[in-house]
VOGU-3710 file (C-alpha; in Angstrom, 3 decimals, decimal comma):
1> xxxxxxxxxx> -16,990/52,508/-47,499  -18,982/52,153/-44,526  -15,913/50,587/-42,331  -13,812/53,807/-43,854  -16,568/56,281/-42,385  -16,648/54,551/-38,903  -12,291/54,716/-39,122  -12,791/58,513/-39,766  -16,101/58,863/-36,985  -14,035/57,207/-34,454
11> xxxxxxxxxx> -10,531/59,460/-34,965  -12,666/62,497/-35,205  -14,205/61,670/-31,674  -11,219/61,217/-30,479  -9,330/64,455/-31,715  -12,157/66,491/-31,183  -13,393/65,278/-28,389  -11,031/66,880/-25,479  -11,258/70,585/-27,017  -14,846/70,119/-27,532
21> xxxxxxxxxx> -16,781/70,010/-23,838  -20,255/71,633/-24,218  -21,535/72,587/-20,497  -24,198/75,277/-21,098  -25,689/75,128/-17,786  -22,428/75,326/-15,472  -21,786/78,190/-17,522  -25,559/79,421/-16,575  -25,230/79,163/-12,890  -23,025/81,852/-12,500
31> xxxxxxxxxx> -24,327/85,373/-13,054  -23,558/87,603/-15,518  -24,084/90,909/-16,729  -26,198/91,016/-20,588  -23,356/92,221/-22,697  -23,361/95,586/-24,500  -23,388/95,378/-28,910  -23,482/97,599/-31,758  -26,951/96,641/-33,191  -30,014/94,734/-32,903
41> xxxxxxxxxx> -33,070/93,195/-34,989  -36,233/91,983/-34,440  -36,315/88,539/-35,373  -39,434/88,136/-38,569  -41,756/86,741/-35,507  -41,060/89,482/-33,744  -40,420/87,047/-30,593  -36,268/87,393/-30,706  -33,489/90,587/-30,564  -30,209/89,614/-32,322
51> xxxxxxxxxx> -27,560/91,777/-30,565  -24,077/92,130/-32,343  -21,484/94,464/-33,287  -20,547/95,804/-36,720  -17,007/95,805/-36,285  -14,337/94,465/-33,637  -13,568/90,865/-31,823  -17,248/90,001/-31,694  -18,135/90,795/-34,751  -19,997/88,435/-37,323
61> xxxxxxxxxx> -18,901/88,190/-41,239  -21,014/91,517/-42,546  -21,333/90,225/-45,975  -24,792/91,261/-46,983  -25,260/88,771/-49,776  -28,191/86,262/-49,583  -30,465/88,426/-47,986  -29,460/91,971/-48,968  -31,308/94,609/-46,623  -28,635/96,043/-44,435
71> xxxxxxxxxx> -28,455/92,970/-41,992  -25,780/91,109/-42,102  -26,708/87,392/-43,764  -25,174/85,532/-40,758  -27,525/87,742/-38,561  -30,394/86,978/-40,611  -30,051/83,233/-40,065  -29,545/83,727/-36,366  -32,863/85,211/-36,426  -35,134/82,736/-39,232
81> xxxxxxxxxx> -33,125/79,879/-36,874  -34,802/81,364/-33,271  -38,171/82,002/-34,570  -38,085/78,213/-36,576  -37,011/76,701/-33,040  -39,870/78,272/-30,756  -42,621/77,370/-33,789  -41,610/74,074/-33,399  -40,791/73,492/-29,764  -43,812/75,665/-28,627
91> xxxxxxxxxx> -46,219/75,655/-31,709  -45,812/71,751/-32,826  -44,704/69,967/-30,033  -47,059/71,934/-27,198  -44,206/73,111/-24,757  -44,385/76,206/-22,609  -43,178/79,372/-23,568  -39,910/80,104/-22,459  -40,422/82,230/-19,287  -40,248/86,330/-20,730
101> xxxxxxxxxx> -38,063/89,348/-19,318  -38,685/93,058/-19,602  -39,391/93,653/-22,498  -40,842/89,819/-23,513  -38,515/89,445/-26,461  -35,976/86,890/-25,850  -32,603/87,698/-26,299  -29,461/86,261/-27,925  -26,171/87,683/-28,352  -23,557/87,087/-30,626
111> xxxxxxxxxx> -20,009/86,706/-29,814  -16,949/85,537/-30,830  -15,907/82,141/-28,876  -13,028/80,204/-28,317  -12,922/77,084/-30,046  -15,072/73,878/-29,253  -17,596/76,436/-26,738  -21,186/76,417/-29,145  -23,166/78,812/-26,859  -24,605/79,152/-23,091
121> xxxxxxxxxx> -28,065/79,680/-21,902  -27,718/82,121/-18,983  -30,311/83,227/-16,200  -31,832/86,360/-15,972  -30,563/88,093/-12,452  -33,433/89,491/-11,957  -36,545/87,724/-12,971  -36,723/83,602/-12,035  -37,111/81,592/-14,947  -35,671/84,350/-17,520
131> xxxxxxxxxx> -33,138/84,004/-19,684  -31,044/85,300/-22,746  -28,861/83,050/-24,885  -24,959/83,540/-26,227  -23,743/81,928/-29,546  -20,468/81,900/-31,544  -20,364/84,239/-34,448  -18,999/81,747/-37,260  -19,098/78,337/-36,049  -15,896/78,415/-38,260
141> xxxxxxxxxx> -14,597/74,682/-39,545  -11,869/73,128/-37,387  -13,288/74,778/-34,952  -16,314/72,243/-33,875  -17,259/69,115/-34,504  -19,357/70,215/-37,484  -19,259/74,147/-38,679  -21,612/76,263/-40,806  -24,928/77,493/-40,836  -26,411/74,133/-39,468
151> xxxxxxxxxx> -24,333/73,834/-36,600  -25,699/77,446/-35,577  -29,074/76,523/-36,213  -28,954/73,316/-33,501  -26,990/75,314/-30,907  -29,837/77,981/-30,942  -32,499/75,157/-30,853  -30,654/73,968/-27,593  -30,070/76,784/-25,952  -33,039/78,086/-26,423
161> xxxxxxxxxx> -34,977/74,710/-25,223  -32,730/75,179/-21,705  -35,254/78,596/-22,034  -38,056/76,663/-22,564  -37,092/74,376/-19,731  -37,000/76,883/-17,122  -40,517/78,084/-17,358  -40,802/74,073/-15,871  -37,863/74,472/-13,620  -36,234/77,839/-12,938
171> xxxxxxxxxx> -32,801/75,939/-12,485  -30,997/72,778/-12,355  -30,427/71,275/-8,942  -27,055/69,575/-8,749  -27,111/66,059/-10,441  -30,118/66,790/-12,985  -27,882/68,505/-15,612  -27,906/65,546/-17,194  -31,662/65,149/-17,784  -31,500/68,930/-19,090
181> xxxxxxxxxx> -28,367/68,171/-21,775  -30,198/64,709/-22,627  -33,533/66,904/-23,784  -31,568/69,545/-25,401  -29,708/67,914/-27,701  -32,193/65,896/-28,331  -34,670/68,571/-29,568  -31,327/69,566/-31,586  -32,044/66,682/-33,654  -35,768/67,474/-34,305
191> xxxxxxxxxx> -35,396/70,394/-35,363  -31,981/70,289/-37,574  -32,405/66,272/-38,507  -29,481/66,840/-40,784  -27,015/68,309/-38,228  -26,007/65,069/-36,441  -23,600/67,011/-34,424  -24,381/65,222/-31,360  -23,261/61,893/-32,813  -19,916/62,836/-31,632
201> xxxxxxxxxx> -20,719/63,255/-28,226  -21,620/59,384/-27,583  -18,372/58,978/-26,025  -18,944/59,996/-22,266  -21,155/57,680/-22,429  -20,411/54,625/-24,215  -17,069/54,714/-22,573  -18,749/53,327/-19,406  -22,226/51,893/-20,245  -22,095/50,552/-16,939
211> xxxxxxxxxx> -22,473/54,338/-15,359  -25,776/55,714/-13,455  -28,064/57,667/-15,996  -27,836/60,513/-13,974  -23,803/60,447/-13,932  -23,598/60,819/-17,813  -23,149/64,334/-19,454  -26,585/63,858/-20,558  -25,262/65,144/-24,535  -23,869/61,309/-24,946
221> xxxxxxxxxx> -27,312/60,123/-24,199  -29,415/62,119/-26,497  -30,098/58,850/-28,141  -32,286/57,579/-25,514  -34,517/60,523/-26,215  -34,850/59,247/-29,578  -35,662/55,274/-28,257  -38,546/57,209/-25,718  -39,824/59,075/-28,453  -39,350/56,369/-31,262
231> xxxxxxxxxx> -39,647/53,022/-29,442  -42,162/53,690/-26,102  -44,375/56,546/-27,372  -44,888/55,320/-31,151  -42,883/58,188/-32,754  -44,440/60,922/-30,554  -42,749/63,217/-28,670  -45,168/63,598/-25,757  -43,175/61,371/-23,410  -40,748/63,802/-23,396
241> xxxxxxxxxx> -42,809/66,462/-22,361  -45,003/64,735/-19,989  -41,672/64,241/-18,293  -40,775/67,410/-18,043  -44,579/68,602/-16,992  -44,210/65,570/-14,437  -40,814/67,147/-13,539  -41,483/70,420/-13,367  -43,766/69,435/-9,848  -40,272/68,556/-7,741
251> xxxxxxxxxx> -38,534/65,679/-7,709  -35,523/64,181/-9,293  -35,480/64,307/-13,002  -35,238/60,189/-12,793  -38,166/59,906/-10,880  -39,977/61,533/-13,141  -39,236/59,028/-15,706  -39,884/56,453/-13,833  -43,217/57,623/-12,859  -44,074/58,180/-16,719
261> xxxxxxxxxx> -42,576/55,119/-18,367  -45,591/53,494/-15,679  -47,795/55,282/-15,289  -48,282/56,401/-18,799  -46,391/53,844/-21,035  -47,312/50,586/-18,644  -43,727/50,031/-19,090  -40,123/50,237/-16,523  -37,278/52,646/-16,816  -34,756/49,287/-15,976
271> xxxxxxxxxx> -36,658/47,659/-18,984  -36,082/50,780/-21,164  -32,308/51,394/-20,251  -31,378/47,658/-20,949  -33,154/47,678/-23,963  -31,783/50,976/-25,185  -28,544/49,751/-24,207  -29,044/46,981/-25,846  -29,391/48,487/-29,169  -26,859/50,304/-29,301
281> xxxxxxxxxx> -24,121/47,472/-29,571  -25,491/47,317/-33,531  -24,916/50,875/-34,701  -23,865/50,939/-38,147  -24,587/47,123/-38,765  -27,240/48,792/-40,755  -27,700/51,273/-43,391  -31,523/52,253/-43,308  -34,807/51,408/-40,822  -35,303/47,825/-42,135
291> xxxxxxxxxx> -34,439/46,204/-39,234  -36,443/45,319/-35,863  -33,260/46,825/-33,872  -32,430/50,459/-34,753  -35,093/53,149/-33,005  -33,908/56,029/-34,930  -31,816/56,343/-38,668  -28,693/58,148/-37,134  -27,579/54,994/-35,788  -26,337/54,209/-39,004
301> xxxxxxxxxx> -23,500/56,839/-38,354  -23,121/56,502/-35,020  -20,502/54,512/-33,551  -21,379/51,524/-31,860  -20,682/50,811/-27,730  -18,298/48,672/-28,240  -15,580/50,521/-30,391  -15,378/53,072/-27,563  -15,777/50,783/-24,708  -12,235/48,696/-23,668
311> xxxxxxxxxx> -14,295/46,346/-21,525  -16,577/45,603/-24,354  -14,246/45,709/-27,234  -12,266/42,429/-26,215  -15,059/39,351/-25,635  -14,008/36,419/-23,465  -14,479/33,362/-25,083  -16,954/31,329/-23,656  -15,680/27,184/-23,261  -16,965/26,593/-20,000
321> xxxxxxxxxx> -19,814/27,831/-17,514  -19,770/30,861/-15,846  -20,558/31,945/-12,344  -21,518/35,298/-11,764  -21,120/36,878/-8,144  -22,695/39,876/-6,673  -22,760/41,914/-9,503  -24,180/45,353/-8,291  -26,844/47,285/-9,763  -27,988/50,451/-8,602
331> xxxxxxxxxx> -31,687/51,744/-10,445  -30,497/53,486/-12,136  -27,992/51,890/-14,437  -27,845/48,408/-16,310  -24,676/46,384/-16,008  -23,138/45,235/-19,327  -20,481/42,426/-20,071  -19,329/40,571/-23,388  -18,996/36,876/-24,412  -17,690/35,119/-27,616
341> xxxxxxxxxx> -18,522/31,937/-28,799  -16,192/29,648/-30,218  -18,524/26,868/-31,599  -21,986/26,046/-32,541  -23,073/26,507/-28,908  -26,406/26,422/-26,896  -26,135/29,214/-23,941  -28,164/29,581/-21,111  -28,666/32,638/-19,106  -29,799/32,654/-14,952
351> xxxxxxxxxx> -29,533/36,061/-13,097  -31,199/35,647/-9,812  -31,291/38,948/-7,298  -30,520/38,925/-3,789  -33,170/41,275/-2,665  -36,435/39,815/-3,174  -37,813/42,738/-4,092  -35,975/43,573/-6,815  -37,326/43,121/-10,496  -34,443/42,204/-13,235
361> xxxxxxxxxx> -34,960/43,086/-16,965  -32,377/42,282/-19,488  -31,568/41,688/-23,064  -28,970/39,661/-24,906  -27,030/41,072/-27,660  -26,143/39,029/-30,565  -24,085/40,439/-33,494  -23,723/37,569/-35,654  -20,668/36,612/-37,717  -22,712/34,904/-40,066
371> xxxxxxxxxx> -23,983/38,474/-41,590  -26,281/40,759/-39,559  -29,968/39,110/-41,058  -28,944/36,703/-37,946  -28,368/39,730/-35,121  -31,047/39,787/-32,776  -31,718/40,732/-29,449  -33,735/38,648/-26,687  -36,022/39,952/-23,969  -34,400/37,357/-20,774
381> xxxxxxxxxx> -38,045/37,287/-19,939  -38,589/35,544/-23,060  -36,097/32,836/-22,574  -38,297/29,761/-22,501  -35,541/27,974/-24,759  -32,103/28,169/-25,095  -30,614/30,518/-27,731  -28,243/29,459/-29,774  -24,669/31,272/-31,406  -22,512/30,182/-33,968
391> xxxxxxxxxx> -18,553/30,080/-33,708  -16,980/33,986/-33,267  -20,408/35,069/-32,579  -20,489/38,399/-29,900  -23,184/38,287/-27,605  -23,910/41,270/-24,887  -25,739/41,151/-21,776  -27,222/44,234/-20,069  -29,262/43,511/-17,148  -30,991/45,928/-14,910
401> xxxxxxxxxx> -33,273/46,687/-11,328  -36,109/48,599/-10,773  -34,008/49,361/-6,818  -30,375/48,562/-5,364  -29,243/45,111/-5,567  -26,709/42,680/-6,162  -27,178/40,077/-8,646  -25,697/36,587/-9,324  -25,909/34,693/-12,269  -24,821/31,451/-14,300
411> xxxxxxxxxx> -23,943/31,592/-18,041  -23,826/27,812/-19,148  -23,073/26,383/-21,990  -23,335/23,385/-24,537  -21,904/22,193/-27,851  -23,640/19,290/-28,204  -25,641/21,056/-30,763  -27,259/18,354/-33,203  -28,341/19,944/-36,634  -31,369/18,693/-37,954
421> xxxxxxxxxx> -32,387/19,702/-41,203  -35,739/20,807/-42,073  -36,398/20,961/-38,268  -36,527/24,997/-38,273  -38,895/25,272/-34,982  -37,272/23,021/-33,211  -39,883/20,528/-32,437  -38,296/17,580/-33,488  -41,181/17,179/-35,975  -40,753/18,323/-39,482
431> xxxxxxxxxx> -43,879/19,677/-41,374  -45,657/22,746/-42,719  -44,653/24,858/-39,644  -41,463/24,378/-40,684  -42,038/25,639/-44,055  -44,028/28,955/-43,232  -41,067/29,404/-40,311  -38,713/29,742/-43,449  -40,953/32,117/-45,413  -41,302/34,289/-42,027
441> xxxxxxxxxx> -37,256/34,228/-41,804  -36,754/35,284/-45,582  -39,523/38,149/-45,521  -38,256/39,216/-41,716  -34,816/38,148/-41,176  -36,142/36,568/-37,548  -33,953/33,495/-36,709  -31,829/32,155/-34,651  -28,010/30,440/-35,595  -29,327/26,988/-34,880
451> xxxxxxxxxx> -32,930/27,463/-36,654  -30,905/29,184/-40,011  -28,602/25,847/-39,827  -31,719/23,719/-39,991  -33,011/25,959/-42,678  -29,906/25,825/-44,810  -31,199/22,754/-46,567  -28,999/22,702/-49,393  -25,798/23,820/-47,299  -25,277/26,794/-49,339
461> xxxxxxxxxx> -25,322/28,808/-46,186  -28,190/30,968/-47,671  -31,359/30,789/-46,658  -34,200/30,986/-50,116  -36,929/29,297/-52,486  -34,322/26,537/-53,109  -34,159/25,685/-49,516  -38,353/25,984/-49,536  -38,532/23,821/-52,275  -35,949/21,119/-50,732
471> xxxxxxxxx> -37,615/20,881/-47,615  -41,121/20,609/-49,381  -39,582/17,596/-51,073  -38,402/15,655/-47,944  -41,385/16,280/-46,289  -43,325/14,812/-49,248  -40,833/11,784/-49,475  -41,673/11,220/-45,764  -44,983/11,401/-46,356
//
């Protein structure tokens, strides 16, 4: 079932994904006179107008149904969604106020779009930092990516969140869209968890994992909103607005990052993006949180890197060392490549950069074909030892620089792996560390392809009580 939904998630990206380019803020540059409707309501709040017309092109379905008080239903929802959106972006979460007009009732207008546009945030002409918003009037099916109510209800969240970003900056400079999509549909998510549009827009992204941060649409990296909020801040979602308060003084959007991740999370925006990166290789290995790798639950639907990325979809195998020359990173990106193994190997990494000053983080990437209680993924910072892969294992690098730099590297590698059972540290010794390493690996699933081969004591190629009570028995015999 689950390889059937990825089949259908990956031809859906790819038929929808050329009729379906969101790009809310080149629309908003340009400037535009507020269009003219029928009718208006105040939204229950009283902090929105809904503007639309009761009959003609841009006209919404009247049907007066669900909510029966002369407004049309669709109308209705427009206005519950707006006032839902601000109580949680401004009310829960502690953002500023979108920036007010006039009148100080934000604005949205309904109108009838073409097919794949969701909605545009445009600028006020005359006051800096106001805005009004434009949505579809149906969000019909075959029309979008998703359709309904739901899909509504997230475009007016991120619209409206490109409001509240303006009262932080008035307007994007050229090159920081990205940072603006990346927050919006983001906030998409927390407020409509269960409209997982934006799981279809990976694809700018994971078609070239190898791109600048700041070069991506920003919608295909919504994700790493989720690993800020999720991995860094603990499940909060202060880091994102720090950044933008941070942001919101001048600077580049990726500075501001930067200066958070350290100053505020004693932690590296090249360590983040390689990890994040990372973790991404394992979408839909999973189907819930009970894992060490996933940092948010829609991973479990989303596709992972690798089915959208040629360069990653086709592994060399690894026989032989391999030299790596002047791979360059810029600080802003991480540099990915693939590997497959095709025995019981022993790998060692070496990245060493050219510029003194430059500090690497990385993380290997192993998807295990031995079932995915073997994946893992490994800080290079940690590598003390050597890590091991079984045959037709797939193992990922993504390295990264806190500045410019080129990089070279060795990959080497050994078969002249020697099982020894009951030996599940490593240590040559075999004892009670052994024994509570095997407990740790059955309550955890944390263990590598040459410690579960020591492990398999009874060469059932499962790891359980059997094997616990096996290895209990030679250690006892030894004794």
């Amino acid at each position: 079932m689950t390889r059937f939904f990825f089949i259908i998630l990956f031809i859906s990206s790819i038929l929808f994904s050329n009729n379906n380019r969101r790009s809310c803020l080149n629309h908003s540059e340009e400037s535009r006179v507020r269009p003219e409707r029928d009718a208006f309501i105040l939204s229950p709040s009283g902090n929105f107008h809904i503007h639309y017309d009761i009959e003609g092109y841009n006209a919404p379905d009247l049907d007066d149904t669900n909510i029966p008080n002369g407004i049309p239903d669709y109308i209705d929802e427009v206005a519950l969604a707006a006032d839902n959106a601000k109580e949680i972006i401004v009310n829960q979460l502690g953002f500023l106020e979108e920036a007010k007009d006039e009148d100080e009732i934000y604005d949205i207008y309904i109108k009838n779009y073409s097919a794949g546009v969701y909605g545009y945030n445009i600028p006020d002409d005359n006051i800096s930092g106001a805005s009004y918003i434009e949505i579809d009037n149906a969000y019909e099916e075959n029309m979008y990516l998703t359709s309904g109510l739901n899909t509504m209800r997230l475009t007016v969240a991120h619209e409206f969140f490109h409001a509240i970003q303006r009262a932080y900056r008035s307007s994007s400079s050229f090159g920081e869209g990205y940072f603006w999509e990346m927050s919006s549909t983001w906030i998409e998510d927390i407020i409509v968890p269960d409209g997982n549009d934006y799981i279809f827009w990976v694809e700018d992204f994971f078609e070239d994992v190898n791109q600048n941060i700041s070069s991506t649409d920003g919608y295909s990296i919504a994700l790493f909103g989720h690993y800020l909020m999720n991995v860094i801040s603990n499940g909060n979602s202060n880091i994102i607005k720090k950044i933008w308060e941070r942001y919101s003084d001048g600077g580049s959007s990726i500075d501001a990052i930067k200066y958070v991740l350290e100053l505020d999370y004693n932690t590296s925006f090249e360590l983040c993006w390689s990890d994040f990166c990372s973790r991404n290789y394992f979408n839909g290995e999973y189907q819930n949180m009970d894992n060490e790798i996933y940092f948010h639950i829609d991973q479990k639907d989303v596709l992972p890197i690798q089915s959208l990325n040629i360069s990653l979809s086709n592994p060399q195998i690894i026989n032989s060392n391999i030299l790596i020359e002047d791979i360059f990173l810029s600080n802003q990106n991480s540099y990915n490549n693939v590997l497959r193994s095709s025995n019981l190997s022993q790998i060692n990494f070496d990245f060493t950069p050219l510029q003194s000053s430059a500090n690497l983080e990385g993380f290997i990437s192993i998807v295990s074909s031995s079932g995915n209680n073997l994946n893992q993924i490994i800080n290079i910072q940690d590598l003390n030892s050597s890590i091991y892969v079984a045959p037709d294992d797939i193992f990922y690098y993504s390295i990264s620089s806190n500045i410019n730099c080129f990089v070279n590297g060795n990959i080497s590698i050994s078969n002249q792996v020697e099982i020894n059972l009951g030996d599940v540290n490593i240590d040559d010794e075999i004892n009670i560390l052994d024994i509570i390493m095997i407990v740790d690996f059955i309550l955890n699933n944390s263990m590598n392809q040459i410690q579960f081969e020591n492990s398999d004591i009874n060469s059932d190629n499962i790891i359980n009580i059997f094997d616990i009570i096996l290895l209990i028995e030679n250690i006892m015999s030894f004794d």
